[in-house]
BALONU-61953 format. One line per field, with one value per atom (N, C-alpha, C, O, CB): residue number from 0; residue in one letter; atom name; x, y, z negated. Coordinates in Angstrom, 1 decimal. Each point is the difference from the previous one (the first is absolute). Glycine has a CB too. Example, Ala and Ser with C-alpha at 12.3 -4.5 7.8 and 13.67 -1.06 7.14 Angstrom:
<atoms>
i <- (0, 0, 0, 0, 0, 1, 1, 1, 1, 1)
aa <- (A, A, A, A, A, S, S, S, S, S)
at <- (N, CA, C, O, CB, N, CA, C, O, CB)
east <- (13.2, -0.9, 0.9, 1.0, -2.9, 1.5, 0.9, -0.8, 0.5, 0.7)
north <- (-5.7, 1.2, 1.2, 0.0, -1.2, 2.3, 1.1, 1.1, 1.1, -1.7)
up <- (-7.8, 0.0, 0.0, -0.7, -0.5, 1.9, 0.0, -0.8, -0.1, 2.3)
</atoms>
This chain:
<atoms>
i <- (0, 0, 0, 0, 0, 1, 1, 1, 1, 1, 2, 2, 2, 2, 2, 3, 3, 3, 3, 3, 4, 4, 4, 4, 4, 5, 5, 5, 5, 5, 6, 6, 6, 6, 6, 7, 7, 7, 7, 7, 8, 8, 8, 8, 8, 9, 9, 9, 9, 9, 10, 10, 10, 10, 10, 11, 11, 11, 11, 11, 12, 12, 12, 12, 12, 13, 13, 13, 13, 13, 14, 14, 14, 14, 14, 15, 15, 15, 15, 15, 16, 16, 16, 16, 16, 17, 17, 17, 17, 17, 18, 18, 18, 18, 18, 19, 19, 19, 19, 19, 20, 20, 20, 20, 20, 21, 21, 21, 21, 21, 22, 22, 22, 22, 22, 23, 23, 23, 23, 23, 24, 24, 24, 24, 24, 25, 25, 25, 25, 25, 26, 26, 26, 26, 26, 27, 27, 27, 27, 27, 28, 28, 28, 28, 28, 29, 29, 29, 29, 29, 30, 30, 30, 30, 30, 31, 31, 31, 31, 31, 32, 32, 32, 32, 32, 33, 33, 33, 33, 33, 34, 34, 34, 34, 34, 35, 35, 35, 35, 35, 36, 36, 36, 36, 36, 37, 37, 37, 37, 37, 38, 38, 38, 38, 38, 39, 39, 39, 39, 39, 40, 40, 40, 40, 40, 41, 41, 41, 41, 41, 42, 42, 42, 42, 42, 43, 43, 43, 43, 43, 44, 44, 44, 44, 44, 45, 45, 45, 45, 45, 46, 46, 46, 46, 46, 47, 47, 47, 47, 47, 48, 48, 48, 48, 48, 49, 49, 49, 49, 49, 50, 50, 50, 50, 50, 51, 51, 51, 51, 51, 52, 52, 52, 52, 52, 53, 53, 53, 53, 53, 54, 54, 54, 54, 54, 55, 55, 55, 55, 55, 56, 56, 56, 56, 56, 57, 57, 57, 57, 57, 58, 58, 58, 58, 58, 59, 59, 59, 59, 59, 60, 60, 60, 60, 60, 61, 61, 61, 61, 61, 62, 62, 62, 62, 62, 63, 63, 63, 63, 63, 64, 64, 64, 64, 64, 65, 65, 65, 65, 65, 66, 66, 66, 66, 66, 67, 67, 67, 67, 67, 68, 68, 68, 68, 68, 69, 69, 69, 69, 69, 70, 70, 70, 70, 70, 71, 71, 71, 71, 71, 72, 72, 72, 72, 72, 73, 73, 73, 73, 73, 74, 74, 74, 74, 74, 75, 75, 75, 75, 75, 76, 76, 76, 76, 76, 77, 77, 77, 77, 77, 78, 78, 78, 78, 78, 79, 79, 79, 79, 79, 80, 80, 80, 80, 80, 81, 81, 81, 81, 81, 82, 82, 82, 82, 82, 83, 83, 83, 83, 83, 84, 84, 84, 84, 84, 85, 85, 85, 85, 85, 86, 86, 86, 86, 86, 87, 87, 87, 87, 87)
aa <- (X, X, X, X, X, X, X, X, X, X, X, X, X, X, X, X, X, X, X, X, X, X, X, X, X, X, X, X, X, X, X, X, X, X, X, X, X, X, X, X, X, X, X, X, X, X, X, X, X, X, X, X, X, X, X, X, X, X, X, X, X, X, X, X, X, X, X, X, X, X, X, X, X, X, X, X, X, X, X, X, X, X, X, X, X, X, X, X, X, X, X, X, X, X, X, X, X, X, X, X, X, X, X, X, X, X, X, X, X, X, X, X, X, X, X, X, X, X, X, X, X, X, X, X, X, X, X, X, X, X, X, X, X, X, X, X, X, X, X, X, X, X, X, X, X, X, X, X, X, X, X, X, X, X, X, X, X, X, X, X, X, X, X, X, X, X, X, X, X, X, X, X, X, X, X, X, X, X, X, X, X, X, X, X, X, X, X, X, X, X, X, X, X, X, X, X, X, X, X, X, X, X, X, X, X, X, X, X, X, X, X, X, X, X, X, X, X, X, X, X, X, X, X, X, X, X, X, X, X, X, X, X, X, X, X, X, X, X, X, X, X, X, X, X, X, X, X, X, X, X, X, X, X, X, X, X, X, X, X, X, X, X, X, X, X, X, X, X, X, X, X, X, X, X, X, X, X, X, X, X, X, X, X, X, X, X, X, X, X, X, X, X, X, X, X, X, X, X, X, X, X, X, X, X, X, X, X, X, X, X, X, X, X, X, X, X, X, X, X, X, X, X, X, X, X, X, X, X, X, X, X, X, X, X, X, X, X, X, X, X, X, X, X, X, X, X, X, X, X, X, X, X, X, X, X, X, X, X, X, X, X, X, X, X, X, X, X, X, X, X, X, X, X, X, X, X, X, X, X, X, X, X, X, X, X, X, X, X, X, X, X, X, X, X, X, X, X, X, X, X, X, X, X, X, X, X, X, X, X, X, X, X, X, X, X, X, X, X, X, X, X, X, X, X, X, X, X, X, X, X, X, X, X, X, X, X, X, X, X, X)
at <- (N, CA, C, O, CB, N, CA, C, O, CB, N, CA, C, O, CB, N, CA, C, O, CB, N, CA, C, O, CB, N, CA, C, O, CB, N, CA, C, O, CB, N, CA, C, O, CB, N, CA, C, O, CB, N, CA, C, O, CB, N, CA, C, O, CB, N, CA, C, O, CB, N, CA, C, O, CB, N, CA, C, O, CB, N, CA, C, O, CB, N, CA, C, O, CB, N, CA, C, O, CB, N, CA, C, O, CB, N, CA, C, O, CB, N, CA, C, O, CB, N, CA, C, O, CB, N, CA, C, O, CB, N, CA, C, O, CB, N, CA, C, O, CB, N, CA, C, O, CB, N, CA, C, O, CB, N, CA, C, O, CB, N, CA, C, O, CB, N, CA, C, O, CB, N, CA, C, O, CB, N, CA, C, O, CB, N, CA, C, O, CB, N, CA, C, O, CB, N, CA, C, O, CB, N, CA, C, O, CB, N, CA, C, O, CB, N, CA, C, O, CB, N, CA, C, O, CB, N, CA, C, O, CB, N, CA, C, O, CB, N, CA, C, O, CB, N, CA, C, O, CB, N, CA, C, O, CB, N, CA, C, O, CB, N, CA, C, O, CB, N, CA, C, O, CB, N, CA, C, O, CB, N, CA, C, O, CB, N, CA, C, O, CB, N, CA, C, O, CB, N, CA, C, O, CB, N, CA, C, O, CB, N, CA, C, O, CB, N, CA, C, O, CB, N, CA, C, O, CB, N, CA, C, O, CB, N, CA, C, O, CB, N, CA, C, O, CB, N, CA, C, O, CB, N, CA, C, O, CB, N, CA, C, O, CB, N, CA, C, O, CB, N, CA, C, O, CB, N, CA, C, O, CB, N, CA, C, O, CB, N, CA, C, O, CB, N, CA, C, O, CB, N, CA, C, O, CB, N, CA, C, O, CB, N, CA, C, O, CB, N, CA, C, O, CB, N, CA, C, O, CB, N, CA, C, O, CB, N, CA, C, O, CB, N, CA, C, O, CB, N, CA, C, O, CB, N, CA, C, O, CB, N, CA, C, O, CB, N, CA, C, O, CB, N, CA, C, O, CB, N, CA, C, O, CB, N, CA, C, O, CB, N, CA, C, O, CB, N, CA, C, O, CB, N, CA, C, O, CB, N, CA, C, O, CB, N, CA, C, O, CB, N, CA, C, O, CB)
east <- (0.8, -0.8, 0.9, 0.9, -2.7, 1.2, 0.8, 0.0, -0.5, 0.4, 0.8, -0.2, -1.2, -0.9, 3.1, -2.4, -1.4, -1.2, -0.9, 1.8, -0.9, -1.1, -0.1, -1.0, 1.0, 1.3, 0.2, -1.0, -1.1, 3.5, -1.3, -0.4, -1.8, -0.9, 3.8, -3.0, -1.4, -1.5, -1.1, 2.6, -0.7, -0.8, 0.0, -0.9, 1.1, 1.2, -0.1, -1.0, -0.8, 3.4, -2.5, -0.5, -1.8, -0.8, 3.4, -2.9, -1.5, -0.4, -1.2, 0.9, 1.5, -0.1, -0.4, -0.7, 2.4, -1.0, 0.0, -1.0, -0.1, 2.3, -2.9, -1.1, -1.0, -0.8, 1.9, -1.4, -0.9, -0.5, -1.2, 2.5, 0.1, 0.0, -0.9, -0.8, 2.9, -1.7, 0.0, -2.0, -0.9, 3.8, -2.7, -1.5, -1.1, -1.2, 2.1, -0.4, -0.9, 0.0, -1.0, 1.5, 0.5, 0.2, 0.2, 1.0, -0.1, -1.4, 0.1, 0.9, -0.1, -2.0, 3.0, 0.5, 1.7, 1.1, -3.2, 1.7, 1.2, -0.2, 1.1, -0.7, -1.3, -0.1, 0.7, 0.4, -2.7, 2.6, 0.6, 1.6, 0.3, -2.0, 2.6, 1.3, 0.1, 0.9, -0.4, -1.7, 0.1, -0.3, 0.6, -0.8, -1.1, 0.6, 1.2, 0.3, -2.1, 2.5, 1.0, 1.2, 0.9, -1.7, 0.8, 1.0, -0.3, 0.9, -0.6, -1.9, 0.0, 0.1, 0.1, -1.9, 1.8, 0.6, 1.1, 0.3, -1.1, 1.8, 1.2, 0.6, 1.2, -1.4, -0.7, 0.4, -0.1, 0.8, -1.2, -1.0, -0.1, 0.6, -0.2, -1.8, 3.0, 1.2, 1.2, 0.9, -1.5, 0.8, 0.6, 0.3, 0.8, -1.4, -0.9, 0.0, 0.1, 0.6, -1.9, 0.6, -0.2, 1.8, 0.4, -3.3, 3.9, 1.4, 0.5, 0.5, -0.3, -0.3, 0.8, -0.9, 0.7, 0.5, -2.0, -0.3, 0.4, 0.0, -1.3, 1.5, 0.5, 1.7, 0.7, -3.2, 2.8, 1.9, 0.2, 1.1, -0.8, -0.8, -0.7, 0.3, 1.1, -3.2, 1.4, -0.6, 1.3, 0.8, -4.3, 3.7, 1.3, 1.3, 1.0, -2.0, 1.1, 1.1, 0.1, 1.1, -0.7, -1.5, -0.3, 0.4, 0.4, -1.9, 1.3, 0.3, 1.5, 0.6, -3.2, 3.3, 1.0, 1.4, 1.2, -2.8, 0.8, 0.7, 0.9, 1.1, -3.4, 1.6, 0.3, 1.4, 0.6, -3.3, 2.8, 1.1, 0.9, 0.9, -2.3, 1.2, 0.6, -0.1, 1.1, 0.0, -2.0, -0.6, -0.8, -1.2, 1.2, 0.2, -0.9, 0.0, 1.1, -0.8, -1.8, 0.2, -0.8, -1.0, 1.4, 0.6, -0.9, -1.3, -0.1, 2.5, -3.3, -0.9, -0.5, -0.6, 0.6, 0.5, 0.1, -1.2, -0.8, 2.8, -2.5, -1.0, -0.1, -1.0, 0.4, 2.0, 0.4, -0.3, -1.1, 2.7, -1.3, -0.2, -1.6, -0.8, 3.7, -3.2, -1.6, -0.8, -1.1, 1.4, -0.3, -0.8, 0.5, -0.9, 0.7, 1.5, 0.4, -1.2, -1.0, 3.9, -2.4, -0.7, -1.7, -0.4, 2.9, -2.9, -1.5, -0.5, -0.8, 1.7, -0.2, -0.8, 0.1, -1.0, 1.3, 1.2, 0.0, -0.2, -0.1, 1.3, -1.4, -0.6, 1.8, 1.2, -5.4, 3.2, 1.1, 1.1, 1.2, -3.0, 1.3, 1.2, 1.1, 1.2, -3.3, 1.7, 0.7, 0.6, 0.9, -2.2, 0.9, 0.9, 1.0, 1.1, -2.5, 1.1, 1.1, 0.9, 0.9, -2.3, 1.5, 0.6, 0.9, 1.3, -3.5, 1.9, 0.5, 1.0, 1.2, -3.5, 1.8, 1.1, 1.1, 1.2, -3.0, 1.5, 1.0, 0.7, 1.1, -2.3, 0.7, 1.3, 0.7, 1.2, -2.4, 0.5, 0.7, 1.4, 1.0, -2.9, 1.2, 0.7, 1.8, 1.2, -4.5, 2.7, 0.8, 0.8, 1.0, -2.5, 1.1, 0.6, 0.8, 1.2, -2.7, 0.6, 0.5, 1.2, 0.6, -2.9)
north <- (-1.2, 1.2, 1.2, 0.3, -1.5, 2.0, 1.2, 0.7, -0.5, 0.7, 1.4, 0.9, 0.4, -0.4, 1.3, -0.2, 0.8, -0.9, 0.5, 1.1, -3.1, -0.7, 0.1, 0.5, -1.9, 0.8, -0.4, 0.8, -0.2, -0.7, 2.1, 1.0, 0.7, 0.2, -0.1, 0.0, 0.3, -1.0, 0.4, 0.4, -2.6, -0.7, 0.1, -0.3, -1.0, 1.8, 0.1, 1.3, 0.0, -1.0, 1.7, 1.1, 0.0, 0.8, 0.2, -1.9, -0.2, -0.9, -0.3, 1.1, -1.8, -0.7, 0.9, -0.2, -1.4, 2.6, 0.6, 1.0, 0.4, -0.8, 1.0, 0.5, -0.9, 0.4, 1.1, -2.3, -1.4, -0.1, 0.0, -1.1, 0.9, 0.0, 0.9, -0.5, 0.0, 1.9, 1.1, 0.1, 0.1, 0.3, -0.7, 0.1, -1.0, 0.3, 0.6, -2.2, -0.9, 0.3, -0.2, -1.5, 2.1, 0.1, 1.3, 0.6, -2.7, 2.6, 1.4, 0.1, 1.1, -0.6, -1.4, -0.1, 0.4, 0.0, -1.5, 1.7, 0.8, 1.0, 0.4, -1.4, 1.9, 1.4, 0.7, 1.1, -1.3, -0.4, 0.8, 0.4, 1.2, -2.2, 0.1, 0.1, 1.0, 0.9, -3.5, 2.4, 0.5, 1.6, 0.8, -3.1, 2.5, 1.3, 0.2, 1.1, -0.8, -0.7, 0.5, 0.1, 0.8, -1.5, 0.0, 0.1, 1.2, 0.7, -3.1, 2.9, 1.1, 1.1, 1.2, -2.3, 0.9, 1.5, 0.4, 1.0, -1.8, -0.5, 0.3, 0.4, 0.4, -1.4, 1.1, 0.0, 1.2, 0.7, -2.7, 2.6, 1.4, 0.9, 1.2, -1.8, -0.4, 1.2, -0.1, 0.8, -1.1, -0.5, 0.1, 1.2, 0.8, -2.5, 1.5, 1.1, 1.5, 0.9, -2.5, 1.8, 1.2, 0.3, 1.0, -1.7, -0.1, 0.0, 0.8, 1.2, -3.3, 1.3, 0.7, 1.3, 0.6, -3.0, 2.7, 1.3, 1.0, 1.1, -2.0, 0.7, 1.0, -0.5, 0.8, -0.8, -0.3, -0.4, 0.7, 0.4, -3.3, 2.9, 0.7, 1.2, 0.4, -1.8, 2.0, 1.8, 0.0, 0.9, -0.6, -1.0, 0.6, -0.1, 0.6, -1.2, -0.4, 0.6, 0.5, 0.0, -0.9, 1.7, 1.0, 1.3, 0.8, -2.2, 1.6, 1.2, 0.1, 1.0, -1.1, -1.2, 0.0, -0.2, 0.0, -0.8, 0.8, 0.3, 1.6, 0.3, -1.8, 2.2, 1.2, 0.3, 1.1, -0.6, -1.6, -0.2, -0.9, -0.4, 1.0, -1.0, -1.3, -1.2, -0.7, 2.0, -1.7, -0.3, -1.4, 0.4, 2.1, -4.4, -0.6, -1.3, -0.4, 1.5, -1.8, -0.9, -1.0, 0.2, 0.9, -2.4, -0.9, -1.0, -0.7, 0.6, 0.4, -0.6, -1.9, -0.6, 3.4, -3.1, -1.5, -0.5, 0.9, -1.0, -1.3, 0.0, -0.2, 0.1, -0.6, 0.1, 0.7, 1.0, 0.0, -0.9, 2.1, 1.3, 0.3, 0.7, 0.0, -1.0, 0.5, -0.8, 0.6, -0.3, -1.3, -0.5, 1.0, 0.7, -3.5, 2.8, 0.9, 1.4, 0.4, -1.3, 1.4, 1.2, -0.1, 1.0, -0.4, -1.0, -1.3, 0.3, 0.9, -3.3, 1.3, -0.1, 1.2, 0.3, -2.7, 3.0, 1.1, 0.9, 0.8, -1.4, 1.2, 0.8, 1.4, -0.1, -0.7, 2.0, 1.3, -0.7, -0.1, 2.9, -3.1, -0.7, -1.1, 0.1, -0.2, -0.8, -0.8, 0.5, -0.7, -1.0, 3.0, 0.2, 1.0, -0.1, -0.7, 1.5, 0.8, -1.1, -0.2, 2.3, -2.9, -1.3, -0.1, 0.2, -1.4, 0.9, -0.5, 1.3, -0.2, -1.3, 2.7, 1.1, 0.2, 0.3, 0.9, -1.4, 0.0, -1.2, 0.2, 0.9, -2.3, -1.0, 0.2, -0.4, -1.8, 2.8, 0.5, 0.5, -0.3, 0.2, 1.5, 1.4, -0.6, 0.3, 1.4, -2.7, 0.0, -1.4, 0.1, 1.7, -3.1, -1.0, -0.2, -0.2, -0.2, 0.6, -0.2, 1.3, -0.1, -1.5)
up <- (0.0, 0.0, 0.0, -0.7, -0.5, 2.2, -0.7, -1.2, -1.0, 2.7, -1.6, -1.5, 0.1, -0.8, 0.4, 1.4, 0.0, -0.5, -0.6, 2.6, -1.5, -0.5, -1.3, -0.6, 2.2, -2.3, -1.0, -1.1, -0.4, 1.4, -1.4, -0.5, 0.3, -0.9, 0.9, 1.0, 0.3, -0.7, -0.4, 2.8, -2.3, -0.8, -1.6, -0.8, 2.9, -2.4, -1.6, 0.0, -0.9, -0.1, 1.5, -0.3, 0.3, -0.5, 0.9, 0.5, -0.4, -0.7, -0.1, 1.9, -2.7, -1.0, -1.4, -1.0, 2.3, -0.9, -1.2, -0.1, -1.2, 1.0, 0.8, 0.3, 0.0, -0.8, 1.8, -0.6, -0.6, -1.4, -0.4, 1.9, -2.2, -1.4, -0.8, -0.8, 1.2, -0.2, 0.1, -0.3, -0.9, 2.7, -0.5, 0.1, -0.5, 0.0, 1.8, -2.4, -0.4, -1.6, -0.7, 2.9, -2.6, -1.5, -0.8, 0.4, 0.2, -1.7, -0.4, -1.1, -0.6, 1.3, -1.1, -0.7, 0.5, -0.6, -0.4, 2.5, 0.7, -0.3, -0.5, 2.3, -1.9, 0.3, -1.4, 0.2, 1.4, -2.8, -0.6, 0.4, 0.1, -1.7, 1.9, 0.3, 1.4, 0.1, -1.4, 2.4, 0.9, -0.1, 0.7, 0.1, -1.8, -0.6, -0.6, 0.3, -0.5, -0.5, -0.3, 1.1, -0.1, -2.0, 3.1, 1.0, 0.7, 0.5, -0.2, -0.3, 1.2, -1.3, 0.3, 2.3, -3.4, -1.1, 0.4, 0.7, -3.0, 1.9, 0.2, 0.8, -0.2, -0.7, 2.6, 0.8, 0.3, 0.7, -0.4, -1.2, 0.4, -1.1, -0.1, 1.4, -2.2, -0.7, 0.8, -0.3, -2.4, 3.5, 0.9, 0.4, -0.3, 0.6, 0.8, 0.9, -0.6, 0.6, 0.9, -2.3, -1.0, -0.2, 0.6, -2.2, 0.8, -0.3, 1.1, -0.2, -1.0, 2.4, 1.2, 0.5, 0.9, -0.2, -0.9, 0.1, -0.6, 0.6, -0.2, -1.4, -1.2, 0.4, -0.5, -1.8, 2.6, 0.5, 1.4, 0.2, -1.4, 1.8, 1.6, -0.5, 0.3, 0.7, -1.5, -0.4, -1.1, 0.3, -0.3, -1.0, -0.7, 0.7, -0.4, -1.6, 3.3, 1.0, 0.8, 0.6, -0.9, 0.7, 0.8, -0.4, 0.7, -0.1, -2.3, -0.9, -0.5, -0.3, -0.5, 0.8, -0.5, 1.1, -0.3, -1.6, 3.3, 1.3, -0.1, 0.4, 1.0, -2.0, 0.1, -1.2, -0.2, 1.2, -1.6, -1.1, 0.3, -0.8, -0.6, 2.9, 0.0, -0.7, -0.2, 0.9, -1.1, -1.0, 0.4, 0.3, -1.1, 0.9, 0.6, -1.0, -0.5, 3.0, -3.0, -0.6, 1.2, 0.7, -3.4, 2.7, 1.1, -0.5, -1.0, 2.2, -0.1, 0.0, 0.3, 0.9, -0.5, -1.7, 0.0, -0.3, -0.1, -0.5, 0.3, -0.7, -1.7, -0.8, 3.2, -2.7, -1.8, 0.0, -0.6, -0.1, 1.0, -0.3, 0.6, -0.7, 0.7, 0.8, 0.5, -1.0, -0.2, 2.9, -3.3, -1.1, -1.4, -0.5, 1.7, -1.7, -1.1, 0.1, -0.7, 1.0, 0.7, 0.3, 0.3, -0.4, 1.4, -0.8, 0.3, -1.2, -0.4, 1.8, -2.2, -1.2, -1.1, -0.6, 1.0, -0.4, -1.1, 0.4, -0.9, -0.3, 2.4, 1.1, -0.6, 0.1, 0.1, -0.9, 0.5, -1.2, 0.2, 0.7, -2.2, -1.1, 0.8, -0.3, -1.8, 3.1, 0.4, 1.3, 0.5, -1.7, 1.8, 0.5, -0.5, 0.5, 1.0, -2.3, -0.7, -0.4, 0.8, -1.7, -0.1, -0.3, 1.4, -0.2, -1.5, 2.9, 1.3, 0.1, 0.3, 0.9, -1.4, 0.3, -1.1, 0.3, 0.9, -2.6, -1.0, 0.5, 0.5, -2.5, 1.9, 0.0, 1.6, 0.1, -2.0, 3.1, 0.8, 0.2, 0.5, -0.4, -1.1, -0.3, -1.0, 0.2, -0.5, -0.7, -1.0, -0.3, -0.7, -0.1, 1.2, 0.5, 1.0, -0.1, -0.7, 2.4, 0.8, 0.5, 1.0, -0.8)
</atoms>
C-alpha cells in the first residue's frame, strides 16, 4: 500500500472512533485547546517581533515558546524576553 492510503485509512479509523463514542470528546477538547494556545502563543511572538525588529530584537517562533506564550499569554511572554534578554 502506499503512504497516502495508509495514513488516510488511520485517519478515517480515527474519525470513526471519534464518532461512535463520546468518551473521545473529552481529550479531543483538550487537543483543540491546546491547539488554540498554540496559535494564540505565536501571535503574540509574531507582534512581539515585529516591535522588537526595531531593536534588533527576535525571539523564535517554535512551538515551545508559542505554547509558553499560549498559555501564560503577556506573563509568558515577558518571561520569553527576560530569559532572552539575560540568559541567552
Amino acid at each position: 500500500m502506499e503512504t497516502g492510503w495508509v495514513i488516510a485509512l488511520i485517519i478515517a479509523g480515527i474519525l470513526l472512533v471519534i464518532a461512535a463514542s463520546k468518551s473521545v470528546t473529552g481529550p479531543v477538547r483538550w487537543i483543540g485547546f491546546g491547539i488554540m494556545q498554540l496559535v494564540i502563543g505565536a501571535i503574540l511572538l509574531f507582534f512581539a517581533n515585529l516591535v522588537g525588529e526595531l531593536a534588533s530584537f527576535h525571539i523564535p517562533i517554535n512551538p515551545i515558546t508559542a505554547l509558553l506564550a499560549g498559555f501564560l499569554r503577556l506573563p509568558g511572554l515577558a518571561a520569553l524576553v527576560v530569559i532572552k534578554l539575560w540568559i541567552m
